[in-house]
KOLTOR-821635 format. One record per atom (N, C-alpha, C, CB): x, y, z; residue number from 1; atom name. Coordinates in pm, 1 decimal. Glycine has a CB too. Example, Ala and Ser with C-alpha at 12.3 -4.5 7.8 and 13.67 -1.06 7.14 Angstrom:
2
site u=1319.0, v=-569.0, w=780.0, k=1, a=N
site u=1230.0, v=-450.0, w=780.0, k=1, a=CA
site u=1320.0, v=-330.0, w=780.0, k=1, a=C
site u=1130.8, v=-447.3, w=904.6, k=1, a=CB
site u=1285.0, v=-225.0, w=708.0, k=2, a=N
site u=1367.0, v=-106.0, w=714.0, k=2, a=CA
site u=1290.0, v=3.0, w=787.0, k=2, a=C
site u=1408.4, v=-59.8, w=572.5, k=2, a=CB
END
This chain:
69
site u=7038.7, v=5055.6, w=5961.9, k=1, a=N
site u=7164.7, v=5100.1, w=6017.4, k=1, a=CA
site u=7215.0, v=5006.8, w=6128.3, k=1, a=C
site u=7150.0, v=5241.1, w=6070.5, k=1, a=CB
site u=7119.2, v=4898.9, w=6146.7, k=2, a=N
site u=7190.7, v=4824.6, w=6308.2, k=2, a=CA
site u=7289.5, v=4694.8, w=6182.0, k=2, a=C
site u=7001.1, v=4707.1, w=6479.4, k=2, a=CB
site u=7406.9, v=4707.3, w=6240.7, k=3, a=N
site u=7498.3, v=4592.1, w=6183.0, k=3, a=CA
site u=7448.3, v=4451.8, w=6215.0, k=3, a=C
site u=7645.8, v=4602.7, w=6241.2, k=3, a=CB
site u=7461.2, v=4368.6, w=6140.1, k=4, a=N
site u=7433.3, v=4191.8, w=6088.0, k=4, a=CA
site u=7509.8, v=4151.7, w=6260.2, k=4, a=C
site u=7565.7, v=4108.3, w=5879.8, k=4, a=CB
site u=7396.4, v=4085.8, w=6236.4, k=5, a=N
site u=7429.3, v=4012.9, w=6418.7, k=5, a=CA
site u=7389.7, v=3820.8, w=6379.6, k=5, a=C
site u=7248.8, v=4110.0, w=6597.0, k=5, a=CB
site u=7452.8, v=3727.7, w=6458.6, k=6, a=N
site u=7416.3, v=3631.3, w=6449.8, k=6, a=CA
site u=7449.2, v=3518.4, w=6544.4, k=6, a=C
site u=7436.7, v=3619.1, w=6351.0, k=6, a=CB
site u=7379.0, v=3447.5, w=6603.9, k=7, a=N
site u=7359.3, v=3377.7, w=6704.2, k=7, a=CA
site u=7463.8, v=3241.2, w=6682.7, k=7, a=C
site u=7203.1, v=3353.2, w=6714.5, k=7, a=CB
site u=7634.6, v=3225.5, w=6707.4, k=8, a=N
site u=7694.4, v=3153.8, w=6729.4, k=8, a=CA
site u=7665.8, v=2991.2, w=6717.7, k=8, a=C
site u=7718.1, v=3200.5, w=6816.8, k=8, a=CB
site u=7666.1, v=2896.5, w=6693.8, k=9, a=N
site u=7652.8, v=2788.3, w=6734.9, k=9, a=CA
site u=7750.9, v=2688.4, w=6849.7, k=9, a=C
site u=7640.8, v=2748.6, w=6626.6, k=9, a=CB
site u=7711.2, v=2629.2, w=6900.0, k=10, a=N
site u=7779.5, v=2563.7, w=7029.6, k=10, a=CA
site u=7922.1, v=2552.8, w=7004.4, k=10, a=C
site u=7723.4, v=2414.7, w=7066.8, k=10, a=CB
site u=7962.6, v=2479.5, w=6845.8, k=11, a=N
site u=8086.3, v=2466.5, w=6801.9, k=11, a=CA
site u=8155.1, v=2561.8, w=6818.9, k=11, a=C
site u=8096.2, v=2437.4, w=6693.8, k=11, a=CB
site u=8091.0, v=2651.3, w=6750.9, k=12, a=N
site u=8175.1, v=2806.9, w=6727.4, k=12, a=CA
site u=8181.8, v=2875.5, w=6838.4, k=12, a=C
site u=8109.2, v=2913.5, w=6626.5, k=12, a=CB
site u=8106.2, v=2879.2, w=6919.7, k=13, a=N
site u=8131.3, v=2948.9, w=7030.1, k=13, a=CA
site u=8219.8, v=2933.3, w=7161.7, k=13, a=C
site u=8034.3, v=2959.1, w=7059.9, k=13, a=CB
site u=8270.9, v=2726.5, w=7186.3, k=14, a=N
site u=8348.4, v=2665.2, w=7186.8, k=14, a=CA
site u=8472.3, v=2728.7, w=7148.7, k=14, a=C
site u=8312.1, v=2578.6, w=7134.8, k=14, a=CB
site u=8494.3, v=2692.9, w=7018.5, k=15, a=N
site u=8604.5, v=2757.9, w=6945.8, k=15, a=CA
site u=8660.9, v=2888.0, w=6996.9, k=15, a=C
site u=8562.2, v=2781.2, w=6814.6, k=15, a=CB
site u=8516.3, v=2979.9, w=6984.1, k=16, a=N
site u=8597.4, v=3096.8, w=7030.8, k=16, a=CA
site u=8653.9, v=3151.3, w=7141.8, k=16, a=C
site u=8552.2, v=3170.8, w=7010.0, k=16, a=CB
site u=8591.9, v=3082.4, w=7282.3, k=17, a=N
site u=8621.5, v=3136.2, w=7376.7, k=17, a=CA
site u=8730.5, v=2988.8, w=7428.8, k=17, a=C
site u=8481.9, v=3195.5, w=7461.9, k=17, a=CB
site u=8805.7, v=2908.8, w=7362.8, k=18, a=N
site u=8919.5, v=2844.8, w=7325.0, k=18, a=CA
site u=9033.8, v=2928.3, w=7302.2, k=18, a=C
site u=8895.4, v=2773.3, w=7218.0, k=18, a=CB
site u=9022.9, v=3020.4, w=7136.9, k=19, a=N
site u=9049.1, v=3035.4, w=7077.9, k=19, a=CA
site u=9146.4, v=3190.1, w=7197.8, k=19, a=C
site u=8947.6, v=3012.1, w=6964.6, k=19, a=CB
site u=9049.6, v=3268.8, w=7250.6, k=20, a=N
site u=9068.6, v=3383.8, w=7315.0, k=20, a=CA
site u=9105.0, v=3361.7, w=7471.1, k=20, a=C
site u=8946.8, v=3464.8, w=7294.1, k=20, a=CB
site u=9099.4, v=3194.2, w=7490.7, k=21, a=N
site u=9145.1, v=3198.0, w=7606.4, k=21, a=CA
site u=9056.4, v=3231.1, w=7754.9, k=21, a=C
site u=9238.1, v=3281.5, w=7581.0, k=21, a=CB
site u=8942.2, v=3249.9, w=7726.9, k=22, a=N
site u=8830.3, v=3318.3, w=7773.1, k=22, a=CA
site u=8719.6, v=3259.9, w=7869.6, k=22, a=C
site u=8772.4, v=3355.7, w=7665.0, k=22, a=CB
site u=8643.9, v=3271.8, w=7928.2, k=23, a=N
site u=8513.8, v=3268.6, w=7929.9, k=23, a=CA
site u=8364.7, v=3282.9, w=7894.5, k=23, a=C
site u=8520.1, v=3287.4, w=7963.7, k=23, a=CB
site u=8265.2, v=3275.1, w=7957.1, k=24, a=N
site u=8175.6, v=3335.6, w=7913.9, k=24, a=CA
site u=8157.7, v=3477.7, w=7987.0, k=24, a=C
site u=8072.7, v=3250.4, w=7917.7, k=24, a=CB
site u=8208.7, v=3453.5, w=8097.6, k=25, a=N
site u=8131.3, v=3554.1, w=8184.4, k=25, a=CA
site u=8254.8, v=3674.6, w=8125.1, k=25, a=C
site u=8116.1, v=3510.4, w=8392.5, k=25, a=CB
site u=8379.1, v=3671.0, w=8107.6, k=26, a=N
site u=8469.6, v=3787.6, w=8035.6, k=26, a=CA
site u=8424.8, v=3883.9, w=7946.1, k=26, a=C
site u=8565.6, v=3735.7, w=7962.0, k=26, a=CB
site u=8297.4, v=3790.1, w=7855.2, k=27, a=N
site u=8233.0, v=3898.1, w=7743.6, k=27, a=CA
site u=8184.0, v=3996.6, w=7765.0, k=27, a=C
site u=8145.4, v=3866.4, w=7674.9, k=27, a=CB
site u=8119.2, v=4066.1, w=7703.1, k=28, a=N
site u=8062.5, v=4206.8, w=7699.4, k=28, a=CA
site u=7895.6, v=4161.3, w=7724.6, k=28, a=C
site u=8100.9, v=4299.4, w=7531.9, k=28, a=CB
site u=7812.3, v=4173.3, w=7757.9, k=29, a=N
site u=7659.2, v=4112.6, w=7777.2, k=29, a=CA
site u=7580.0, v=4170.2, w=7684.2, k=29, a=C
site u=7588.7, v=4139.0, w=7917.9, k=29, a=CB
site u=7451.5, v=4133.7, w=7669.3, k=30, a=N
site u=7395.3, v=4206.1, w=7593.0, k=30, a=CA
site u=7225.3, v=4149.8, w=7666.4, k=30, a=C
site u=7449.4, v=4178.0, w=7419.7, k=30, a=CB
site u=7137.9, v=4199.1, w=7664.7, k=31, a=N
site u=6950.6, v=4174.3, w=7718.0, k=31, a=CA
site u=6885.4, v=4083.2, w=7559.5, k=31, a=C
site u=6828.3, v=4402.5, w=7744.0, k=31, a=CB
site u=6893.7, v=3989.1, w=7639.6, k=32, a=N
site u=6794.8, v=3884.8, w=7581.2, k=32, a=CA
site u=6644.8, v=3974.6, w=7489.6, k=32, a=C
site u=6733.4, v=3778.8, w=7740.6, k=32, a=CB
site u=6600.8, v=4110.5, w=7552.5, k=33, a=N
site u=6507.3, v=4163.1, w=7512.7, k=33, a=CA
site u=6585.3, v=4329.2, w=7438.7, k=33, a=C
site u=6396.1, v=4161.5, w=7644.7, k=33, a=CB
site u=6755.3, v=4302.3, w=7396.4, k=34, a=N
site u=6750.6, v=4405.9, w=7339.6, k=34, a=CA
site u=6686.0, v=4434.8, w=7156.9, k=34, a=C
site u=6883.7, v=4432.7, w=7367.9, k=34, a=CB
site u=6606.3, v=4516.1, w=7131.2, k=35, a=N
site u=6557.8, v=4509.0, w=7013.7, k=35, a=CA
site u=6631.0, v=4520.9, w=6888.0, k=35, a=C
site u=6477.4, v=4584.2, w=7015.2, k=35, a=CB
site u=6788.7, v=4520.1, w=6889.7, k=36, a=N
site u=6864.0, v=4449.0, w=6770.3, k=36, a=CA
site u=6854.7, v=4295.1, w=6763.5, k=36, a=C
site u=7016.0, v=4482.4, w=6777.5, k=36, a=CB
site u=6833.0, v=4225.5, w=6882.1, k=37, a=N
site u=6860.6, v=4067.2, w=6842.7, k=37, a=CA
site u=6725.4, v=4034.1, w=6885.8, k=37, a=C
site u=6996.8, v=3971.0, w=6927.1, k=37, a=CB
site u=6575.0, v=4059.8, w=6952.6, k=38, a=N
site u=6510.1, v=4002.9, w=7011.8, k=38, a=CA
site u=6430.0, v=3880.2, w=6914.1, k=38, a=C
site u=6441.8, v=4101.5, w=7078.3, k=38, a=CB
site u=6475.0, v=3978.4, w=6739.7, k=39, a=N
site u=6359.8, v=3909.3, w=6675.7, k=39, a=CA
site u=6444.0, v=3737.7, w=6595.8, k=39, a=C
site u=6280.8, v=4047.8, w=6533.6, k=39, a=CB
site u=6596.5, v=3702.3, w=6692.2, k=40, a=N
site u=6673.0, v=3593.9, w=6645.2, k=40, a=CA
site u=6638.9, v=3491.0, w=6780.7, k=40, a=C
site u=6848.6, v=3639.1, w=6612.5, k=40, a=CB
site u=6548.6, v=3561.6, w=6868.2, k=41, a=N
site u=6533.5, v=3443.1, w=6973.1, k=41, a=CA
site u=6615.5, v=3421.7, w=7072.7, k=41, a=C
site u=6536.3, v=3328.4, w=6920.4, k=41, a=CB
site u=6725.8, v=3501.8, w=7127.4, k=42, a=N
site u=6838.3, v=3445.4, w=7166.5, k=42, a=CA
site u=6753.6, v=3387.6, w=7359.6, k=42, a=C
site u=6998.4, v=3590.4, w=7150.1, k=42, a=CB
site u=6883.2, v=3286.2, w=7373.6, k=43, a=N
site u=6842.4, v=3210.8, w=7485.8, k=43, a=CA
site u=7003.0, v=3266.9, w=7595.8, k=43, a=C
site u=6817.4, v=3006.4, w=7432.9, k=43, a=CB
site u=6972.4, v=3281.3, w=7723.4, k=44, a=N
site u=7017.0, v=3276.5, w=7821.7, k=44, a=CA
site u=7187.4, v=3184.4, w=7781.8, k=44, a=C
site u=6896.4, v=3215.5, w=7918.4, k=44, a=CB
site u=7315.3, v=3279.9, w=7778.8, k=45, a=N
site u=7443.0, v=3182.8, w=7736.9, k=45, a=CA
site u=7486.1, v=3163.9, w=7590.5, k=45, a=C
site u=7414.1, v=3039.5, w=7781.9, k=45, a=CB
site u=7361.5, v=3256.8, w=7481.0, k=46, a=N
site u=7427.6, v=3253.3, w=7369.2, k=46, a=CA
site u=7493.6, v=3338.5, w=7355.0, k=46, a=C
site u=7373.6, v=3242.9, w=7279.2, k=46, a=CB
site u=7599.3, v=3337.9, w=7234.6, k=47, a=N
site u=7680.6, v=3416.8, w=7214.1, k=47, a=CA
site u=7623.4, v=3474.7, w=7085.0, k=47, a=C
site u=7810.1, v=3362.5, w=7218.6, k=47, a=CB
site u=7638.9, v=3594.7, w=7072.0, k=48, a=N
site u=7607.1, v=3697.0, w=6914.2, k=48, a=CA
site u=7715.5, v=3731.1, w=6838.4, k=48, a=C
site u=7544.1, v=3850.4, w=6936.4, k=48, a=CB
site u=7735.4, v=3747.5, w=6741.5, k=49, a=N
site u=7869.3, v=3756.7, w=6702.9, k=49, a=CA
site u=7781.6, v=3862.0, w=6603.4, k=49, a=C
site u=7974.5, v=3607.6, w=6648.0, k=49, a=CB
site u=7876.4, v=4011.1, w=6651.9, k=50, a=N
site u=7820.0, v=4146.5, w=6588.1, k=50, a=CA
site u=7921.7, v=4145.0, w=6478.9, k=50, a=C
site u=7819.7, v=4297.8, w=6690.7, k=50, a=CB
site u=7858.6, v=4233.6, w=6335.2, k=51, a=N
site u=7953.4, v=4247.9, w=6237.4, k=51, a=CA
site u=7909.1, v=4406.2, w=6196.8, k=51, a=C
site u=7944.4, v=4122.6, w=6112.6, k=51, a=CB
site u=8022.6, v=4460.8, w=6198.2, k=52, a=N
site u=7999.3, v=4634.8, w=6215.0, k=52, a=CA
site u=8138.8, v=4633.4, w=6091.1, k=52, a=C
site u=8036.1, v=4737.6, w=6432.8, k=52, a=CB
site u=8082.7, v=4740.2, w=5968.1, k=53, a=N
site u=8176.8, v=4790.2, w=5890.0, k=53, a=CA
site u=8289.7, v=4884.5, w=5954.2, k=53, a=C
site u=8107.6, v=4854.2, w=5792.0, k=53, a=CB
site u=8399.6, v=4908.2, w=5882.0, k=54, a=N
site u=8496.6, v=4924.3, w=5988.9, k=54, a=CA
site u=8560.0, v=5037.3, w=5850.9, k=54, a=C
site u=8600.8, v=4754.9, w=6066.4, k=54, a=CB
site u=8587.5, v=5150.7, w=5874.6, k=55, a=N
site u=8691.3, v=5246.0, w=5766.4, k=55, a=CA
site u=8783.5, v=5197.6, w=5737.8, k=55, a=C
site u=8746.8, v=5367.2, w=5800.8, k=55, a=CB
site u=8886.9, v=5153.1, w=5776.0, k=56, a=N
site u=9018.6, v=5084.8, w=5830.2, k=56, a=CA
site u=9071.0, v=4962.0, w=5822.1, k=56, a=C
site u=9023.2, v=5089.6, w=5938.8, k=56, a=CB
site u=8949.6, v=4874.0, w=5885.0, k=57, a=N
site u=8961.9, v=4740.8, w=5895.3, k=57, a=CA
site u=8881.7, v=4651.8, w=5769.1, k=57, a=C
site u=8908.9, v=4708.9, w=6038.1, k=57, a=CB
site u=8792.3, v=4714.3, w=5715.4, k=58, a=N
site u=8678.4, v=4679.2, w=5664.6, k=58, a=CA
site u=8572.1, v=4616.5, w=5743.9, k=58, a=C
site u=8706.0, v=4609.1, w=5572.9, k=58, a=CB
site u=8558.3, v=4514.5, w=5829.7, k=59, a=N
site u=8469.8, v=4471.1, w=5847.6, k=59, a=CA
site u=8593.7, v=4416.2, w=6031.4, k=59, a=C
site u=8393.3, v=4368.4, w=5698.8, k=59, a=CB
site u=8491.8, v=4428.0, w=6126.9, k=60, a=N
site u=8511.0, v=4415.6, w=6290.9, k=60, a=CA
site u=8440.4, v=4347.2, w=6284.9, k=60, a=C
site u=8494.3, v=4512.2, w=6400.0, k=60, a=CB
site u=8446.5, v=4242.3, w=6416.3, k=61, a=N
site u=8335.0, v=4151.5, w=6504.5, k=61, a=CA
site u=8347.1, v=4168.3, w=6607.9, k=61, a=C
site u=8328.6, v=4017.5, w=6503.2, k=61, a=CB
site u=8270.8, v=4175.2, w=6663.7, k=62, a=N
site u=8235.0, v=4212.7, w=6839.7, k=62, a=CA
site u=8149.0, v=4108.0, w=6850.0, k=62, a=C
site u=8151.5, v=4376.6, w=6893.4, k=62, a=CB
site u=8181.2, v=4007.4, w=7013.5, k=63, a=N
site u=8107.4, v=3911.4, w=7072.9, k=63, a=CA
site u=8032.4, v=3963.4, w=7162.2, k=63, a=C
site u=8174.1, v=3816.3, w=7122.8, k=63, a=CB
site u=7904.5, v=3907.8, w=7220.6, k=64, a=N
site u=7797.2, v=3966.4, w=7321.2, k=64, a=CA
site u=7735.7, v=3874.6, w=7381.9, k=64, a=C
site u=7695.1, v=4047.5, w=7267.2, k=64, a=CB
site u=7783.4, v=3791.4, w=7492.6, k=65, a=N
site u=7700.0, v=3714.0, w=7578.6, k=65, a=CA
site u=7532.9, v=3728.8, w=7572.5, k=65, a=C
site u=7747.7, v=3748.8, w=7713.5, k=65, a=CB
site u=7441.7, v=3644.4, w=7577.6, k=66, a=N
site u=7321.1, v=3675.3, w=7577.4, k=66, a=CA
site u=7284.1, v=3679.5, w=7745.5, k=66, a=C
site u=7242.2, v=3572.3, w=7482.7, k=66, a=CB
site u=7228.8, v=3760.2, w=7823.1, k=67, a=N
site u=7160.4, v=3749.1, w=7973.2, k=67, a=CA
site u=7033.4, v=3787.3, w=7962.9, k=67, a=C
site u=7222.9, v=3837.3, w=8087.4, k=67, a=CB
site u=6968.6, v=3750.6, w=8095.3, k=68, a=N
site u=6836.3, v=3756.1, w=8081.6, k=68, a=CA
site u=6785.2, v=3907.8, w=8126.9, k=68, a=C
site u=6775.1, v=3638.1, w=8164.7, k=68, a=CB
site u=6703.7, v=3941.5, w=8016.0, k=69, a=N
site u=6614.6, v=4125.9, w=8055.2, k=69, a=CA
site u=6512.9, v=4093.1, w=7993.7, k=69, a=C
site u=6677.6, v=4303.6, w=7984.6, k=69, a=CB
END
Protein backbone atom coordinates (compact mmCIF):
# COMPACT_ATOMS: atom_id res chain seq x y z
CA UNK A 1 0.00 0.00 0.00
CA UNK A 2 3.02 2.63 0.35
CA UNK A 3 3.05 4.44 -3.27
CA UNK A 4 6.36 4.06 -5.77
CA UNK A 5 8.85 6.56 -4.48
CA UNK A 6 12.14 7.36 -6.27
CA UNK A 7 15.26 9.11 -5.64
CA UNK A 8 15.55 12.10 -8.33
CA UNK A 9 18.76 12.50 -10.07
CA UNK A 10 20.89 15.79 -9.91
CA UNK A 11 19.50 16.66 -13.50
CA UNK A 12 16.05 16.19 -12.59
CA UNK A 13 16.02 17.64 -9.55
CA UNK A 14 17.77 20.76 -11.09
CA UNK A 15 15.03 20.84 -13.49
CA UNK A 16 12.55 20.74 -11.03
CA UNK A 17 13.16 23.15 -8.58
CA UNK A 18 13.94 25.49 -11.98
CA UNK A 19 11.00 24.43 -13.27
CA UNK A 20 8.77 25.52 -9.86
CA UNK A 21 10.81 28.35 -9.26
CA UNK A 22 11.85 26.97 -5.92
CA UNK A 23 14.27 25.82 -3.57
CA UNK A 24 15.32 23.15 -1.65
CA UNK A 25 14.56 24.24 1.60
CA UNK A 26 10.55 25.27 0.19
CA UNK A 27 9.91 21.41 -0.04
CA UNK A 28 8.07 19.33 2.18
CA UNK A 29 11.04 17.10 4.18
CA UNK A 30 10.99 13.79 4.73
CA UNK A 31 13.79 11.47 7.60
CA UNK A 32 16.51 9.96 5.86
CA UNK A 33 15.41 6.92 8.32
CA UNK A 34 11.71 7.08 7.27
CA UNK A 35 10.82 3.33 6.56
CA UNK A 36 9.08 4.03 3.07
CA UNK A 37 12.45 5.18 1.50
CA UNK A 38 15.19 3.89 4.03
CA UNK A 39 15.67 0.73 1.97
CA UNK A 40 16.64 3.36 -1.49
CA UNK A 41 19.55 4.81 0.61
CA UNK A 42 18.64 8.30 0.44
CA UNK A 43 21.51 10.89 1.32
CA UNK A 44 21.14 14.27 3.10
CA UNK A 45 19.59 16.95 -0.08
CA UNK A 46 17.97 14.26 -2.12
CA UNK A 47 14.93 14.76 -3.53
CA UNK A 48 12.08 11.72 -3.69
CA UNK A 49 9.68 12.10 -6.10
CA UNK A 50 6.37 10.27 -4.52
CA UNK A 51 3.83 8.71 -7.01
CA UNK A 52 0.36 8.19 -5.29
CA UNK A 53 -2.76 7.03 -7.53
CA UNK A 54 -5.11 9.75 -7.70
CA UNK A 55 -9.37 9.10 -8.43
CA UNK A 56 -9.44 12.18 -10.48
CA UNK A 57 -6.15 12.83 -11.63
CA UNK A 58 -4.97 9.35 -12.13
CA UNK A 59 -1.69 9.44 -10.99
CA UNK A 60 -0.09 12.79 -8.48
CA UNK A 61 3.58 13.42 -7.60
CA UNK A 62 4.58 14.83 -4.49
CA UNK A 63 8.37 16.01 -3.91
CA UNK A 64 10.18 15.32 -0.40
CA UNK A 65 13.50 16.79 0.46
CA UNK A 66 15.66 14.11 2.11
CA UNK A 67 17.03 15.46 5.99
CA UNK A 68 18.88 13.83 8.36
CA UNK A 69 16.84 11.38 11.28
Amino acid sequence: MVPRQEILSEDKKNELLKRYKITLRQLPRILTTDPAIVDKNPQVGDVIKITRKSPTAGEMFYYRVAIKG
